[in-house]
MDTraj code that builds the backbone (N, CA, C; nanometers):
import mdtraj as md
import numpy as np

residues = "UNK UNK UNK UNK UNK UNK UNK UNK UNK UNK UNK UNK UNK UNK UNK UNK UNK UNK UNK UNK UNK UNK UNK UNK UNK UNK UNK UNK UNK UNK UNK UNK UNK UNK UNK UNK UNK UNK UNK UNK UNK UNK UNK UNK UNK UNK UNK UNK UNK UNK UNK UNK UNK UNK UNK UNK UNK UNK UNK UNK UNK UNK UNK UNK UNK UNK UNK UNK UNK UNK UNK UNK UNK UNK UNK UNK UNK UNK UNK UNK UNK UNK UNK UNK UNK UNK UNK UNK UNK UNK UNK UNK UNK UNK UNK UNK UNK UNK UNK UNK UNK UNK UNK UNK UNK UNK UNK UNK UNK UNK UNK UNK UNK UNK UNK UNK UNK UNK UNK UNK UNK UNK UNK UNK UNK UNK UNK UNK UNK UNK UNK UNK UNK UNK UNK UNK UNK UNK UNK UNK UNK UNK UNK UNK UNK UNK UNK UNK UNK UNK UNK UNK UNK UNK UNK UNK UNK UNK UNK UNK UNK UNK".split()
xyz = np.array([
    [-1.4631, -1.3122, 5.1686],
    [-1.4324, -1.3003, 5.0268],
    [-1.2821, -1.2871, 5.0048],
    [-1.2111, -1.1869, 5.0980],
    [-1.1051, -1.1560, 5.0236],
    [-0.9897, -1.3234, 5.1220],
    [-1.0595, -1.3817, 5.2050],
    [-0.9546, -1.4697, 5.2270],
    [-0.9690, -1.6197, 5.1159],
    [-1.0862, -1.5732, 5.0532],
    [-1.1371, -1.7207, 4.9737],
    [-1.0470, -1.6729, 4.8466],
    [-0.9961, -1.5451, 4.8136],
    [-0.9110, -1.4966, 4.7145],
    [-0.7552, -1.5287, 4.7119],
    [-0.7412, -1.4964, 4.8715],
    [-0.5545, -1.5624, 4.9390],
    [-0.5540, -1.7052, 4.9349],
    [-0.6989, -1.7226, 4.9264],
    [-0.6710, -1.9229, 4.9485],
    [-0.6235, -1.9526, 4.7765],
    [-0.7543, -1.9009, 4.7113],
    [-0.7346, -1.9783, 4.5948],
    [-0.5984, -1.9243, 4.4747],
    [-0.5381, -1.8462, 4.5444],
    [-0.3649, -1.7043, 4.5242],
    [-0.3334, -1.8373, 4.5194],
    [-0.3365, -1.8742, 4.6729],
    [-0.1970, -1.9924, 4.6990],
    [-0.2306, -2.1021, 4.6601],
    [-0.3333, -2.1553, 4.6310],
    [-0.3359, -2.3061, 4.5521],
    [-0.3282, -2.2785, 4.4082],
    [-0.3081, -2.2243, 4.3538],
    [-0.2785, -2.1898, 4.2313],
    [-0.0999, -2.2048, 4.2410],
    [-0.0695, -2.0993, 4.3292],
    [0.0475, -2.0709, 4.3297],
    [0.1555, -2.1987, 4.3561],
    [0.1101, -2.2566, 4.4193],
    [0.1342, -2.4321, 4.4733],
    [0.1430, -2.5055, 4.3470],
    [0.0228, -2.5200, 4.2775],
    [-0.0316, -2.6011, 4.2221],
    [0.1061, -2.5725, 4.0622],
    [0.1315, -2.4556, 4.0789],
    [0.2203, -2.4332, 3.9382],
    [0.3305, -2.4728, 3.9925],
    [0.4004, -2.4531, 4.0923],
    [0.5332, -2.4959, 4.1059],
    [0.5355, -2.6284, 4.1391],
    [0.4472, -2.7058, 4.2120],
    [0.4088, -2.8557, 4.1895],
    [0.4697, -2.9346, 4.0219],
    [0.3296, -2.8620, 3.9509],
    [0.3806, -2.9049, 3.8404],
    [0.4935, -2.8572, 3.7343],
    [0.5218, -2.7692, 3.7403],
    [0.6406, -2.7193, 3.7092],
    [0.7764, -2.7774, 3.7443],
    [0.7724, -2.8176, 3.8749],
    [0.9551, -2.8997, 3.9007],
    [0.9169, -2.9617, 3.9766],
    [0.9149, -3.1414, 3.8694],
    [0.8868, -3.2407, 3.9205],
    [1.0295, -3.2840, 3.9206],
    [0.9916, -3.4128, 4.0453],
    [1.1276, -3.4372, 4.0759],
    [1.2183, -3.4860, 4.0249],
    [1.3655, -3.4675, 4.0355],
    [1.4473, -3.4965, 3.9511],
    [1.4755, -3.3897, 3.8158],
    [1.4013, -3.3044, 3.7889],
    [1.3920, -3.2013, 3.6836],
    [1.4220, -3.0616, 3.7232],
    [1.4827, -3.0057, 3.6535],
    [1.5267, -2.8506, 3.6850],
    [1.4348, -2.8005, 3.6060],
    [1.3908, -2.6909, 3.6973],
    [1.3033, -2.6008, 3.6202],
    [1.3631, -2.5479, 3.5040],
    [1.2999, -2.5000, 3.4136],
    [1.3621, -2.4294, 3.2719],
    [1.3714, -2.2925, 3.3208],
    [1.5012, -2.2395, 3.2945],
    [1.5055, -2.0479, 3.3160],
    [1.4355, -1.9840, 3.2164],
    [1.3473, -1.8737, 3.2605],
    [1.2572, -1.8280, 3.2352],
    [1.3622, -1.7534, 3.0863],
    [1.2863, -1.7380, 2.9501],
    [1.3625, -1.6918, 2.8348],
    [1.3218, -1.5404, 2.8117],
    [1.4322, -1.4534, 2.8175],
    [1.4298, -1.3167, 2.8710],
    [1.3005, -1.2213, 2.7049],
    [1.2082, -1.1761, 2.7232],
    [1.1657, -1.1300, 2.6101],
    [1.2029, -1.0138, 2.6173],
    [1.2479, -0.9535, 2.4666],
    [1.2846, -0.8648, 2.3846],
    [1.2029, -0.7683, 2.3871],
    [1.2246, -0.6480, 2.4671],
    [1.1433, -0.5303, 2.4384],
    [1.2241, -0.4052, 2.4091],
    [1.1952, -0.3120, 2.3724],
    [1.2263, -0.1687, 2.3450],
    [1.1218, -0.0762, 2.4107],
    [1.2055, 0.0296, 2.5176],
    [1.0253, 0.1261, 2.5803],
    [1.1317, 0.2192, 2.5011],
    [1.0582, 0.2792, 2.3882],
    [1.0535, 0.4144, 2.3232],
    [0.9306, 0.4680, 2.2999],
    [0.9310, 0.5689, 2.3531],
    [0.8325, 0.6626, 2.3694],
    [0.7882, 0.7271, 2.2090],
    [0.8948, 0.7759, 2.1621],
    [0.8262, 0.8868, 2.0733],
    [0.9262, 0.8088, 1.9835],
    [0.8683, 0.7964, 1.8010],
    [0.9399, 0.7137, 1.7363],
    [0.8116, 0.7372, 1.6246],
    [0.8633, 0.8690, 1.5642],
    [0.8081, 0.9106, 1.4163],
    [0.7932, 1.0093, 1.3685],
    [0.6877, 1.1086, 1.3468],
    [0.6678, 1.2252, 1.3372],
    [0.5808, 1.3032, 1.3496],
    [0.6286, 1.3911, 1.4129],
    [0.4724, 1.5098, 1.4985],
    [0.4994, 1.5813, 1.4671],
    [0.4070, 1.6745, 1.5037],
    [0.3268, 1.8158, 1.4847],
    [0.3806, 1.8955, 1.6741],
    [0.4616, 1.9959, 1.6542],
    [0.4972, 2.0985, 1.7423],
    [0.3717, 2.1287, 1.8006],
    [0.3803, 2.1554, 1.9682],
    [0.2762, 2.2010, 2.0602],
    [0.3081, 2.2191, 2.1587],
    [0.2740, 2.3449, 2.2070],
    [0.3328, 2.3741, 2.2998],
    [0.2599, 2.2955, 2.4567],
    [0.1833, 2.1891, 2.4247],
    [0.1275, 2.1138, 2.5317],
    [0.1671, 1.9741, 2.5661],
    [0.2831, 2.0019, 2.4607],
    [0.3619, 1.7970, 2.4571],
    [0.4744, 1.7942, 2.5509],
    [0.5516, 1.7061, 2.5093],
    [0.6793, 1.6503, 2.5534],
    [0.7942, 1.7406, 2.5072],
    [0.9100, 1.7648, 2.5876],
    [1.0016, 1.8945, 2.5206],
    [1.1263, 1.7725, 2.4706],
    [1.1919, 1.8471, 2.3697],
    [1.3027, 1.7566, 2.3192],
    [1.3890, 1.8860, 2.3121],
    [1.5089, 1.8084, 2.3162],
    [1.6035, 1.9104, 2.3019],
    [1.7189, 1.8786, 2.1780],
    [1.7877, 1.9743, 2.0718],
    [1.8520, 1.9221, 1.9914],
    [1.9598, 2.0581, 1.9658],
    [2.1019, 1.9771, 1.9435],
    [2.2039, 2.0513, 1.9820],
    [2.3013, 2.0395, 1.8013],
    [2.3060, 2.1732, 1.7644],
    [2.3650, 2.1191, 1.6175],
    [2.4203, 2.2659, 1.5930],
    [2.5743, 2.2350, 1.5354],
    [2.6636, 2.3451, 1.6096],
    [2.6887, 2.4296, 1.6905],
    [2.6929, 2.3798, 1.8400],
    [2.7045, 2.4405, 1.9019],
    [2.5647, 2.5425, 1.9475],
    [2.4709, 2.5054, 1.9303],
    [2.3080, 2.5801, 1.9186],
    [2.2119, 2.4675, 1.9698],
    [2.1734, 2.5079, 2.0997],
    [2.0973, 2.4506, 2.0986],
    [1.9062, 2.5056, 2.1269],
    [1.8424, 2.4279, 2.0426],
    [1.7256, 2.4258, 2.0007],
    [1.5890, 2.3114, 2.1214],
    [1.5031, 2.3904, 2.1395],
    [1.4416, 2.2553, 2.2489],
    [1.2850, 2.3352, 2.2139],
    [1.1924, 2.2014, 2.1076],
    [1.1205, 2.1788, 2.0820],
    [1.0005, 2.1065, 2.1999],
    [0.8936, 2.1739, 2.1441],
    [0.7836, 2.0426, 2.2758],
    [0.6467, 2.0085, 2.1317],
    [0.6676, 1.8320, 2.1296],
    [0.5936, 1.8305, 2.0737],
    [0.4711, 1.7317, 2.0841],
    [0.3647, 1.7008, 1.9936],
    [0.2587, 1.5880, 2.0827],
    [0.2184, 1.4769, 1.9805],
    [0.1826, 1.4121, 2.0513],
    [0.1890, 1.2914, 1.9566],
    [0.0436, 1.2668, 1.8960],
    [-0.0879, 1.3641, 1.9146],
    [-0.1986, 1.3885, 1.7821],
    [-0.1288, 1.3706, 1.6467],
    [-0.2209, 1.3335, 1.6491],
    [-0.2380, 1.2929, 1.4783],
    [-0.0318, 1.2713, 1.3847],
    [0.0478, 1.1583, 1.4783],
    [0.1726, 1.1670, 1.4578],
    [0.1152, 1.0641, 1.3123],
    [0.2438, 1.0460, 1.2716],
    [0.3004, 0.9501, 1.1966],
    [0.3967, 0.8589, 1.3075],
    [0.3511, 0.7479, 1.2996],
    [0.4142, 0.6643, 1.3834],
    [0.5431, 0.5544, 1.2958],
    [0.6102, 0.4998, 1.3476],
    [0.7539, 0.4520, 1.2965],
    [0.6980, 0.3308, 1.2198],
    [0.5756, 0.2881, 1.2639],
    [0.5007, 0.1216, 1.1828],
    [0.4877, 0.1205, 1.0690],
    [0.4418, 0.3001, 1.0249],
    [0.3666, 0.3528, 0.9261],
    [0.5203, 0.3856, 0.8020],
    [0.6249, 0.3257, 0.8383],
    [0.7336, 0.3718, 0.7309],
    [0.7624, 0.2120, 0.6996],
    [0.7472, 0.2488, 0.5768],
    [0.7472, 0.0781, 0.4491],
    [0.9108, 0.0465, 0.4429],
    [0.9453, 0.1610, 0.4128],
    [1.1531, 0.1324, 0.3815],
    [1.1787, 0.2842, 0.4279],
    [1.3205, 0.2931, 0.4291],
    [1.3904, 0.3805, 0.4657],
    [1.5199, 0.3383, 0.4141],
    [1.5948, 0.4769, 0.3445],
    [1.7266, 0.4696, 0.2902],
    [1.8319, 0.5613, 0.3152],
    [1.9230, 0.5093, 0.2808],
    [2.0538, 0.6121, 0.2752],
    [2.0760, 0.6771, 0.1005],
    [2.0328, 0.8280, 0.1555],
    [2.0228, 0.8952, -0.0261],
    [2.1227, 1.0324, 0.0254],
    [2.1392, 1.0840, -0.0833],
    [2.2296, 1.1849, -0.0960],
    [2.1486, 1.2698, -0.1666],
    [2.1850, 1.4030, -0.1088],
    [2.0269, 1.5158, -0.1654],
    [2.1344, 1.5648, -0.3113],
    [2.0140, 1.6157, -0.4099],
    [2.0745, 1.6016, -0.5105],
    [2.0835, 1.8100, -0.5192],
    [2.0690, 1.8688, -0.4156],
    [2.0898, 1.9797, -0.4066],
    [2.2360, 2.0164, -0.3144],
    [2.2360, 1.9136, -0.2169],
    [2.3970, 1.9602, -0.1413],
    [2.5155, 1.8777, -0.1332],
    [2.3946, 1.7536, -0.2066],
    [2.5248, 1.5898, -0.2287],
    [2.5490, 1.5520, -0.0636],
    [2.4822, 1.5901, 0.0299],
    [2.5000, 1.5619, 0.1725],
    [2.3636, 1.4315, 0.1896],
    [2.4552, 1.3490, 0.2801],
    [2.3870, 1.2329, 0.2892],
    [2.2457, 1.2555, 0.3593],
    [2.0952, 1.1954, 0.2962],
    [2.0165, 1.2247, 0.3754],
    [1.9147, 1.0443, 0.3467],
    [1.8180, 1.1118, 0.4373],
    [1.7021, 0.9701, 0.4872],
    [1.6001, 0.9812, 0.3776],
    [1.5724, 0.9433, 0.2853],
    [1.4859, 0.8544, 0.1986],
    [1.3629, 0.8111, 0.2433],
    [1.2381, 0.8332, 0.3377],
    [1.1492, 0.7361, 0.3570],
    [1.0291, 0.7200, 0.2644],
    [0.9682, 0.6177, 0.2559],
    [0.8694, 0.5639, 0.2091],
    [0.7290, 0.5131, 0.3044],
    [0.6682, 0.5829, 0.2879],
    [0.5484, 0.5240, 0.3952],
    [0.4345, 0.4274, 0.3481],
    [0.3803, 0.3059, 0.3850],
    [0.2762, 0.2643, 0.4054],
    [0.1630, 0.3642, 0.3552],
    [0.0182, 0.2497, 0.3065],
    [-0.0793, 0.3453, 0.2844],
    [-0.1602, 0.3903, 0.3879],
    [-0.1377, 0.4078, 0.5268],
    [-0.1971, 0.4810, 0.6679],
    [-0.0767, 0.6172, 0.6677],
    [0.0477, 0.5166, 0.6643],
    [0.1668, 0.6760, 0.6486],
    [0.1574, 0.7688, 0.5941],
    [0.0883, 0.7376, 0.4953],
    [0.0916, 0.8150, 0.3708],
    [-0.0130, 0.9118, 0.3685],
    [-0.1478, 0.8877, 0.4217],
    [-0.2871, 0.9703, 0.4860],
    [-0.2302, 1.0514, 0.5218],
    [-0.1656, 0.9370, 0.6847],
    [-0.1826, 1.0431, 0.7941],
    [-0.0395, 1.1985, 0.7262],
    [0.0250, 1.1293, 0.7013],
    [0.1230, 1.2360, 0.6725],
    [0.1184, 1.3214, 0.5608],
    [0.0244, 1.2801, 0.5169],
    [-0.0294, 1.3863, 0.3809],
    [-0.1278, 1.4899, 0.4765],
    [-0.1985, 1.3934, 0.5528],
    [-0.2925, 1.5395, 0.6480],
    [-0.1517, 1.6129, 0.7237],
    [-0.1146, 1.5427, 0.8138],
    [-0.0134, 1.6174, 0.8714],
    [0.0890, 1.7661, 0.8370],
    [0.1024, 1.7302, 0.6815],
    [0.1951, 1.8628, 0.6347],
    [0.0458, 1.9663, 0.5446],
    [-0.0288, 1.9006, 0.5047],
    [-0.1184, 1.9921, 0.5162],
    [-0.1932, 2.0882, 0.6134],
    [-0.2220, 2.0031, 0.6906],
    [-0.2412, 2.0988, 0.8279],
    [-0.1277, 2.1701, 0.8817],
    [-0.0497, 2.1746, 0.8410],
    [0.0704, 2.2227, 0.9357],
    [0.1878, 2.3416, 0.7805],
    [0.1125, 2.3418, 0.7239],
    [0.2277, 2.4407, 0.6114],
    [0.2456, 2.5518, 0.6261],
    [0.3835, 2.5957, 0.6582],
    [0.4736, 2.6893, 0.7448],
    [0.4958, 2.6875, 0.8939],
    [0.4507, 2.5733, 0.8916],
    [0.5195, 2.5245, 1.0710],
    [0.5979, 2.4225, 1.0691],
    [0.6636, 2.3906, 1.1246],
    [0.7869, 2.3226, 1.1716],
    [0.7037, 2.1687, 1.2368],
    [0.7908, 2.0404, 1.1805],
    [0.7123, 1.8821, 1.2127],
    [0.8785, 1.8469, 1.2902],
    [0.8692, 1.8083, 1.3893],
    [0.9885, 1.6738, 1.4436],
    [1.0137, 1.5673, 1.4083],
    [1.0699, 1.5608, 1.3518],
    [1.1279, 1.4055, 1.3020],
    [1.1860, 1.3115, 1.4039],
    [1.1502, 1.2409, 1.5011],
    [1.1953, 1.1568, 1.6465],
    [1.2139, 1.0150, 1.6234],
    [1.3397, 0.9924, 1.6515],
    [1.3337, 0.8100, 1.6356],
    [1.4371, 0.8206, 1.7181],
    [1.3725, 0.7112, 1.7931],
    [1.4641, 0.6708, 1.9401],
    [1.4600, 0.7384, 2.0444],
    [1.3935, 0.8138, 2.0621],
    [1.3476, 0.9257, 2.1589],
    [1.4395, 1.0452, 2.1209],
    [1.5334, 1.0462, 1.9552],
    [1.6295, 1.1551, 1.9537],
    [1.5693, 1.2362, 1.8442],
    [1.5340, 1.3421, 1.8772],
    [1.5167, 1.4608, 1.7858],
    [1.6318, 1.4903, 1.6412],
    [1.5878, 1.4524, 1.5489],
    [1.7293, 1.4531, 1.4247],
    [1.6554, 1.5679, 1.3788],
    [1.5252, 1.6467, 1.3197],
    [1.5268, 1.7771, 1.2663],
    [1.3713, 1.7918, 1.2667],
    [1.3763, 1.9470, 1.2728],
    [1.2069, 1.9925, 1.2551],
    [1.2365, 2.0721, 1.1382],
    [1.2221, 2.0509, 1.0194],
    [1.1967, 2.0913, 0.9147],
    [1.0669, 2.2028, 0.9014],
    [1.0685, 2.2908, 0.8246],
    [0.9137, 2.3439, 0.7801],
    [0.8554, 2.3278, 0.6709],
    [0.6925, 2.3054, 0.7256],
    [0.6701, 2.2494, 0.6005],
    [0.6107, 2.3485, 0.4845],
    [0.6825, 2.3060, 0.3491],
    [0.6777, 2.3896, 0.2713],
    [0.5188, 2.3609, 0.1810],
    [0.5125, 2.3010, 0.1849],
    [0.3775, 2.2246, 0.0999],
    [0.3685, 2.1083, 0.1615],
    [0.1765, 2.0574, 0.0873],
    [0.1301, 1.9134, 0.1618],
    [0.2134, 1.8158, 0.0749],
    [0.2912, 1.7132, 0.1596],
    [0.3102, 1.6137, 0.0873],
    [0.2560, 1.4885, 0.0849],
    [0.2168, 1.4549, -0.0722],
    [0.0870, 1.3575, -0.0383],
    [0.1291, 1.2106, -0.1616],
    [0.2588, 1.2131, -0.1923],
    [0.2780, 1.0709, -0.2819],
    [0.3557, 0.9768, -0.1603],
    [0.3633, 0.9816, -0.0639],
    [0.4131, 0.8928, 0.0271],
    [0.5591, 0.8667, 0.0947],
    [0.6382, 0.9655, 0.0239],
    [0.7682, 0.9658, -0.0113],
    [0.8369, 1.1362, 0.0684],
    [0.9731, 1.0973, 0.1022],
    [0.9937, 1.2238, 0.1932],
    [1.1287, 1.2018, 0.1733],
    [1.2085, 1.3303, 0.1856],
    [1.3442, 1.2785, 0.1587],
    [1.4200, 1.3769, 0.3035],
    [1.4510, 1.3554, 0.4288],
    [1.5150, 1.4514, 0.4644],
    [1.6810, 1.4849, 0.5022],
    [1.6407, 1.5415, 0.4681],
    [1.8299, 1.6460, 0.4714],
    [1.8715, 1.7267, 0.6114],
    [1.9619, 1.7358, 0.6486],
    [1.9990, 1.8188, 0.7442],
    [2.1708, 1.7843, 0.7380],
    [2.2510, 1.8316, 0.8182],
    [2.3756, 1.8154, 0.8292],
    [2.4322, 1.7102, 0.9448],
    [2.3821, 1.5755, 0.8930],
    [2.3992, 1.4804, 0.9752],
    [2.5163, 1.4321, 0.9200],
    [2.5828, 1.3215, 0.9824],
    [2.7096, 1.2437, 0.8762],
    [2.6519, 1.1328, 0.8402],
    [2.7386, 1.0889, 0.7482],
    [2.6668, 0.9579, 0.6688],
    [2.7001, 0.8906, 0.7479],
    [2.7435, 0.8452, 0.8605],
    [2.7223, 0.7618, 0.9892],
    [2.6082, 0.7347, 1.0888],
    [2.5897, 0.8738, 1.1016],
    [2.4741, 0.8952, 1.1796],
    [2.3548, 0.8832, 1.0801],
    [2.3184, 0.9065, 0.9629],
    [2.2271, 0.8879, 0.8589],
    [2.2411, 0.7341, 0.8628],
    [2.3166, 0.6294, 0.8198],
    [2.3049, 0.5337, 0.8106],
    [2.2675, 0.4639, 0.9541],
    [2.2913, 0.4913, 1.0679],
    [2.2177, 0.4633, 1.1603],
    [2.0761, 0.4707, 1.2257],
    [2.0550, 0.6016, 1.1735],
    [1.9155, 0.6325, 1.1680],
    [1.8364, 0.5464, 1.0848],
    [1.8808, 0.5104, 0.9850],
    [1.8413, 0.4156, 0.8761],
    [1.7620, 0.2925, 0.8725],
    [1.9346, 0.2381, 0.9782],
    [1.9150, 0.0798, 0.9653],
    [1.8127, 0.0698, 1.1033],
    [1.8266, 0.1930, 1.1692],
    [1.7402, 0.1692, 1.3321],
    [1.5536, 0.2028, 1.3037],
    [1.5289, 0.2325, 1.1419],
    [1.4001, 0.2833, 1.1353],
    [1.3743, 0.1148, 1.0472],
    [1.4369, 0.0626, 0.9798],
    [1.4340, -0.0265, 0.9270],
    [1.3929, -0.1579, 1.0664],
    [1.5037, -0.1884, 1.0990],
    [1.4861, -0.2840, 1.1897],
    [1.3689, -0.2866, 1.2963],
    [1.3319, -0.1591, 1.3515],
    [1.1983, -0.1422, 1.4316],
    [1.0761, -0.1185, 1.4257],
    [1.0788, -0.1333, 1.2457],
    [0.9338, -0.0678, 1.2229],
    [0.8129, -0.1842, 1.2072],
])
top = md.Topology()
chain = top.add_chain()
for i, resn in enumerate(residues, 1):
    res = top.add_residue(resn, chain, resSeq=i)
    for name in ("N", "CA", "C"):
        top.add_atom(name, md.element.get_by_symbol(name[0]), res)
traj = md.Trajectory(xyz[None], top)
């Protein structure tokens, strides 16, 4: 059995490069596909049975572990903007979720009010907020003391990958 498996490996294997570079023809170089491995890229729920992140903001640093049950995933955000909170005038993220975003993350801060959610894109921890109430119109605005550099990056990088 297993040599009738090496036989028919290598006539296959033959049989493609046969037809593949016939003579006189250069094979075509193989065209490199586009991937991204990011792991964590949305928003969870703190546990002390997940993945630890670590986040450093003046000089303080903070190291969260969180799991990816019942996340909000990065697919699940419709747009994302560059807004300015109308309480500190400091630049913040605007999102808008999809109607799955919008469920899951309406269960999410309901289940979770007065605990702390991670906000993760790119495998980088930008803030665990607490949640103060369920939010359930689809819409989230968050603030922290990022620069409008780093906000607009966060931005265009939730935009482009979602």
């Amino acid at each position: 059995m297993k040599n009738n498996i090496k036989r028919i490996s290598v006539y296959l294997l033959s049989m493609f490069l046969l037809t593949s570079c016939a003579v006189g023809q250069k094979s075509p170089k193989p065209t490199p596909i586009p991937y991204k491995v990011t792991d964590y890229n949305g928003i969870y729920k703190l546990d002390s049975l997940g993945k630890e992140f670590v986040m450093k903001r003046d000089g303080i640093t903070e190291k969260y572990t969180v799991t990816k049950q019942d996340a909000v995933e990065l697919k699940n955000i419709k747009k994302a903007v560059v807004t300015f909170s109308k309480y500190t005038n400091s630049p913040a993220i605007s999102i808008e979720f999809d109607a799955i975003g919008t469920t899951k993350f309406k269960e999410l801060t309901q289940n979770n009010i007065g605990k702390q959610l991670a906000f993760i894109f790119n495998n980088k921890l930008l803030i665990c907020p607490k949640v103060q109430s369920a939010i359930t119109q689809g819409k989230v605005e968050i603030t922290s003391n990022l620069s409008l550099q780093e906000t607009s990056s966060i931005v265009a990088y939730i935009n482009e990958n979602k």
